[in-house]
C-alpha positions as CSV (number, residue, x, y, z in Angstrom):
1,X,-4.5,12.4,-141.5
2,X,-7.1,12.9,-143.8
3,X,-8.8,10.5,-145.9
4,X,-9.8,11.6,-149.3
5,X,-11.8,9.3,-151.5
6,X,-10.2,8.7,-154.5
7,X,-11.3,10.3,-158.0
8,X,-13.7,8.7,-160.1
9,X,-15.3,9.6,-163.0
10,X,-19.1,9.2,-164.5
11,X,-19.5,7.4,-167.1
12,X,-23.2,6.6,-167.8
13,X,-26.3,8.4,-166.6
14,X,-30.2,7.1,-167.2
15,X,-33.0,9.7,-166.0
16,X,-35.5,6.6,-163.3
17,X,-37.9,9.2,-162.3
18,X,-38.5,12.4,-161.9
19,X,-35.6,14.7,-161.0
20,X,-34.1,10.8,-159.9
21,X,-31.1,9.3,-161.8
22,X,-28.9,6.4,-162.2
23,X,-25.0,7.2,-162.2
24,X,-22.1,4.4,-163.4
25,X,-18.8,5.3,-162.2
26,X,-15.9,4.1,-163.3
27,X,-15.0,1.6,-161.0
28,X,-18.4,-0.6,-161.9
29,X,-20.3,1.5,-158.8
30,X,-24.1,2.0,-160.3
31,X,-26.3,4.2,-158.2
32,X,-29.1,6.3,-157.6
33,X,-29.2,10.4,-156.6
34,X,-32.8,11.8,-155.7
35,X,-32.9,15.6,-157.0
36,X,-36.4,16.2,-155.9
37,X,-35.7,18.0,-152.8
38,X,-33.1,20.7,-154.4
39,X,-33.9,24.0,-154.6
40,X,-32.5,24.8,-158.0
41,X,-31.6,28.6,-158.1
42,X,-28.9,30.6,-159.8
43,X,-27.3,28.7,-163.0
44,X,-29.5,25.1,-162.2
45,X,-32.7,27.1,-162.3
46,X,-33.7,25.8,-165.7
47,X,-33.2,22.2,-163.9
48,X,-36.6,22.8,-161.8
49,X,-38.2,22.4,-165.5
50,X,-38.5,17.9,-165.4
51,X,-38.3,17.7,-169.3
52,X,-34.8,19.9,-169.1
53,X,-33.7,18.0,-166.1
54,X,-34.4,14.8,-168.2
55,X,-31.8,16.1,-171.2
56,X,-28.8,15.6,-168.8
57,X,-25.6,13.6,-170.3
58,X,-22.3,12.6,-169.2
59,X,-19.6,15.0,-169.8
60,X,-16.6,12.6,-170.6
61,X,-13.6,15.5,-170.3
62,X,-15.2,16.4,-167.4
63,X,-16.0,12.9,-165.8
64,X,-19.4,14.2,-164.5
65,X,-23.1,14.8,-165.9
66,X,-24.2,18.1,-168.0
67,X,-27.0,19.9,-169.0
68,X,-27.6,22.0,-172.3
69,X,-27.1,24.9,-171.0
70,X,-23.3,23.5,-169.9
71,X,-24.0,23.6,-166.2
72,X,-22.8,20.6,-164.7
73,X,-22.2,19.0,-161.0
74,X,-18.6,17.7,-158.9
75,X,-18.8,14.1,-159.2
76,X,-17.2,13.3,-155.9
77,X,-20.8,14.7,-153.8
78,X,-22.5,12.7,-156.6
79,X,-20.4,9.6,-156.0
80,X,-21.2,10.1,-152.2
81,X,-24.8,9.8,-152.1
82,X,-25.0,7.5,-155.2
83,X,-23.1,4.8,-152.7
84,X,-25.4,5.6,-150.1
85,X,-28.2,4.5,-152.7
86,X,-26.5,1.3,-154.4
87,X,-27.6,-0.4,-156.9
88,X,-24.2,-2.5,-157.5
89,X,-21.3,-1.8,-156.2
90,X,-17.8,-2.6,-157.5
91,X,-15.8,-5.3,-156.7
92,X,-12.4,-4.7,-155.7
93,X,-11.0,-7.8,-154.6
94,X,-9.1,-6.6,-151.5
C-alpha cells in the first residue's frame, strides 16, 4: 500500500529573502522553501533574475504560486519541504 499525502492547496506566499519564501497551506501549515540552490533553466529561467522571483503570487484555481510569465510550481514538492522547514504547523486534533 501506498501512502499518498493528501492535497492541499497554497494559499498565501511572502518573498523572506532572496530566492526564500514563506508558503500557508490550507490546513494552517506556514513554511519556508529556500530557492537559492536551483538551477533555473527552460521556462523558470527568468526566475534566476531576484526582482522577478520576488513578483510571485498565489494562483487560487490552481492552489499553488505563479509568476508573470504564468509558470508556476506542483504544490505537493512545495508542501514537502515547506514541512521540513516549519514555521507552524496545523493542528489537527487527532
Amino acid at each position: 500500500m501506498v501512502l499518498v499525502e493528501p492535497l492541499v492547496d497554497i494559499t498565501g506566499v511572502e518573498v523572506v529573502g532572496e530566492y526564500r519564501l514563506r508558503l500557508t497551506f490550507s490546513d494552517g501549515t506556514v513554511g519556508e522553501v529556500d530557492f537559492g540552490e536551483r538551477d533555473w533553466g527552460g521556462v523558470f529561467e527568468p526566475l534566476r533574475n531576484p526582482t522577478y522571483f520576488a513578483q510571485v503570487a498565489v494562483d487560487p484555481e490552481g492552489g499553488t504560486i505563479t509568476w508573470p510569465n504564468g509558470v508556476d510550481m506542483a504544490p505537493e514538492p512545495l508542501y514537502a519541504e515547506a514541512r521540513r522547514n516549519l514555521v507552524r504547523f496545523a493542528s489537527t486534533g487527532g
